[in-house]
N, C-alpha and C positions, 0 to 999 in steps of 0.2 A: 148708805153712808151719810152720817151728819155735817152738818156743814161745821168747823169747828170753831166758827163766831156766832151760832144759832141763837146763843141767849142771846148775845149783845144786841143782836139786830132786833129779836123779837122786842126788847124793853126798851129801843130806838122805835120801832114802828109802836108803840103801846104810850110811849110821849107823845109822839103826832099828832096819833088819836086825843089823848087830852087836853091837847095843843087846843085842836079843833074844836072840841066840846068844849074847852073853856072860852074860845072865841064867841061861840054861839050864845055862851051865856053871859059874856059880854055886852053882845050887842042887845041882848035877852031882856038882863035886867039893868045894864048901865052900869055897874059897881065896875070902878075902875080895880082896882084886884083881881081879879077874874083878867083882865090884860094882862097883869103884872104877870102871873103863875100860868098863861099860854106860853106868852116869850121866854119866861125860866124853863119851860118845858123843851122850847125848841136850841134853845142852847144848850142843854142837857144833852140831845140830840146831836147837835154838833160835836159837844165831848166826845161823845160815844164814839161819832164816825171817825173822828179824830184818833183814838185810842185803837180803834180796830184799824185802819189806816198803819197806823203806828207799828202795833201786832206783825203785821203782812209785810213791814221793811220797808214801807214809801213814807220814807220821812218828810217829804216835800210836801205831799198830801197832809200827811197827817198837822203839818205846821200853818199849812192855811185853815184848816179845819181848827186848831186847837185858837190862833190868831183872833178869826173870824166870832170866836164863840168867846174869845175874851174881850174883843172892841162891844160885841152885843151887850154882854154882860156890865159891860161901865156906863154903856148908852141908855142901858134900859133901867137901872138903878137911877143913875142921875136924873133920869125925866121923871120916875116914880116918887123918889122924894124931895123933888122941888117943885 
């Protein structure tokens, strides 16, 4: 039997992944971009847990999740374009 969040999770763990790989290419070649689009990647991430969170009835969760992924979002915009 399937787990019945299987896509969510798999295209949460498939973020990470580009999280990472975009880190590496970060540190790789220096283009700050390649920061910008890990950390969009990981609050995508957060969404996600958020939402699936949400799905399964723990509101509580899912509102630090959803929170958490909005403070990121204004942090990481704001330092990117200024």
């Amino acid at each position: 039997m399937r787990h019945p969040f299987e896509k969510l999770i798999q295209i949460q763990l498939i973020l990470l992944l580009i999280s990472i790989f975009a880190g590496i290419l970060t540190i790789w070649t220096a283009i700050l971009f390649f920061s910008f689009f890990a950390c969009i990647a990981v609050v995508t991430s957060f969404f996600i847990e958020g939402y699936i969170e949400l799905q399964k009835g723990d509101v509580a969760q899912a509102g630090h999740q959803l929170i958490r992924a909005i403070i990121l979002i204004i942090f990481i915009s704001f330092l990117y374009f200024t």
